[in-house]
Steps between C-alpha positions, in 0.01 A plus 500: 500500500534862470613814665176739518552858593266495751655226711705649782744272742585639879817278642492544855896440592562684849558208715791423690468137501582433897349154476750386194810605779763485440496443126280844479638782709383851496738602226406261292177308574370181297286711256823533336696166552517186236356230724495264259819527284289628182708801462204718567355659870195475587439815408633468170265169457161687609585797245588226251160316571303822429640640221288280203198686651618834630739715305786605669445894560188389658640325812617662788693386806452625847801497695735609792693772407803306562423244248468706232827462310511134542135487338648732163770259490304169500229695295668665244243584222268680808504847533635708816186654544303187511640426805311620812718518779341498878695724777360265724315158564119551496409149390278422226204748501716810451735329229172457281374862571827596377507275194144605423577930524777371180298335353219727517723822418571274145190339354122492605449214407691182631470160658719425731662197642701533843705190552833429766853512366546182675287265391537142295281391175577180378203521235575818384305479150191424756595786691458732232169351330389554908618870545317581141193315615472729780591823354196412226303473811608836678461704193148404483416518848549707796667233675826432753642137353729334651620100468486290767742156427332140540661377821660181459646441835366678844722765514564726746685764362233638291229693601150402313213585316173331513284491179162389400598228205324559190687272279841433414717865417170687513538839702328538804411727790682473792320416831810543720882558533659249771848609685787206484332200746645250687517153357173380636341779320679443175422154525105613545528777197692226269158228582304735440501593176398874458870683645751616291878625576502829440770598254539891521481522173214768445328635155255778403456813318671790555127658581398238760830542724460850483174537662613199720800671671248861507264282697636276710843672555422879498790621694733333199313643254558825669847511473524430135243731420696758599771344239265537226713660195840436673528137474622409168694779486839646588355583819398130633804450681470781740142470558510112557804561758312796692097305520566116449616445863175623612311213346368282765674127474235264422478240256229499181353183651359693810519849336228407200432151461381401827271818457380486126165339428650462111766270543471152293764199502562312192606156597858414366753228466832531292829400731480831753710527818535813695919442546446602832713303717764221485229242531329594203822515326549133652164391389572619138841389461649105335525292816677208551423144598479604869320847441835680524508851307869610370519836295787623313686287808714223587335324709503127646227362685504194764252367672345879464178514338268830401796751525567828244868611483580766316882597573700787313729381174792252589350415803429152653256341731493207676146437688462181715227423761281786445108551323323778355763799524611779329836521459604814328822707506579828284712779605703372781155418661370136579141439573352161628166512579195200543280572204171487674711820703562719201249745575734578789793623254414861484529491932837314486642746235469786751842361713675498184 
């Protein structure tokens, strides 16, 4: 594989990681953590995983301001200005708009790939034959792609995408976007045959989102038409600061994709997880004989079955008599939580 000039990368890194607490905390969230012991964050692995097919200069990382340093220092061989800092959380649909005006105000001519700083490829040669299957596919048509992962469990911590199957990794028009269900619903889309978990990761050209975000988000547009010949320039900053707050927050998914008539899925499988919460670190991690998780931990387990513990260096844990926790501890702060509860985290975290 590669790098071709035309091939542009947006890293969307802005998140705070609530769910991850209290491992992730504000000042420091899990885009920028080593979950794994591999000596690299996962920030660090999704820049890593591009690189063979983008060239550096032609990535770009959207960001909270605060973050910025710690991204320079993880990222050294990226430039300052190729990180787009937000003054404020306006979700996904802004972050792209912003990403697009640098891109645009740099080339006429790109695809682009918009992926999550947080997410896990265990395939990742696949991954890449995938991502250059659908930017062949966007440069020759005026098309939104975007790849949906082949359930393998009902899961309900995805949202969905139903398809029309064509054949196996053939892209196809999507009929519908699906918000996360409950389990009785995920159990119906996983039967069925034709839904896909939608991965957030999105491709197209740098043409197609354009017109996208002038007709389905005009009021975005606006403000970064009024930008036009400051961005990419000494005078970004300021002008970002003074008219990115006014960007309504809404994400892509209901800003453009739930609206286009041009978006197509392409039908993928190569070891994704959105590292989302503790359980879908649990669900990825070596287990032992009783479903127990331990990360960089000592931990003993009796008569305990379908635990995580992850505990802060030198620390020890003895778990007896419970199932299917989280047991984490970073910071001075303990968290013990039912798994099947962690979507309550970011509530608890608010007495802390």
């Amino acid at each position: 594989m590669a790098e071709n000039e035309t091939n542009y990368c947006v890293i969307m890194a802005g998140g705070i990681g609530s769910r991850f607490w209290p491992f992730s905390r504000a000042e420091k969230p899990k885009q920028f953590l080593d979950f794994f012991g591999t000596g690299r964050s996962l920030l660090q692995m999704t820049v890593d995983r591009f690189r063979p097919i983008v060239p550096i200069r032609n990535m770009v990382i959207v960001t909270n301001v605060a973050y910025k340093a710690i991204i320079l220092e993880q990222i050294p061989d990226m430039k300052e200005e190729q990180i787009l800092c937000e003054p404020a959380r306006r979700n996904t649909a802004p972050c792209i708009a912003y990403a697009t005006a640098w891109i645009k105000a740099r080339t006429t001519r790109a695809n682009i790939v918009v992926a999550a700083s947080d997410h896990l490829i265990l395939e990742e040669e696949k991954f890449r034959r995938t991502i250059l299957k659908a930017f062949d596919f966007v440069g020759t048509h005026p098309a939104i792609c975007t790849l949906g992962m082949q359930p393998t469990r009902p899961e309900t911590g995805y949202g969905y995408i139903q398809f029309a199957p064509s054949g196996a990794d053939e892209i196809t028009q999507v009929k519908q976007f699906k918000e996360k269900p409950d389990l009785e619903t995920a159990k119906a889309y996983l039967a069925s045959g034709d839904y896909l978990w939608n991965s957030g990761i999105f491709i197209w050209s740098l043409e197609t989102i354009s017109k996208a975000i002038t007709r389905y988000m005009p009021e975005v547009d606006a403000i970064f038409a009024k930008g036009e010949g400051l961005i990419g320039t000494a005078q970004e900053a300021a002008f970002i600061e003074a008219h990115f707050p006014q960007c309504p927050n809404i994400s892509v998914d209901y800003g453009i994709m739930e609206k286009a008539d041009n978006v197509f899925v392409l039908p993928s499988s190569f070891g994704w997880s959105d590292l989302g919460t503790w359980g879908s670190l649990y669900e990825l991690s070596e287990k032992d004989e009783q479903g127990n998780v331990s990360l960089h931990s000592r931990a003993y387990f009796h008569e305990a079955e379908g635990n995580i513990v992850v505990l802060e260096p030198g620390k020890t844990a003895i778990v007896q008599g419970v199932n299917d926790l989280i047991i984490a501890e970073e910071k001075g702060a303990l968290l013990i939580c039912k798994k099947a509860e962690e979507q309550r985290i970011k509530d608890f975290i608010q007495f802390t």
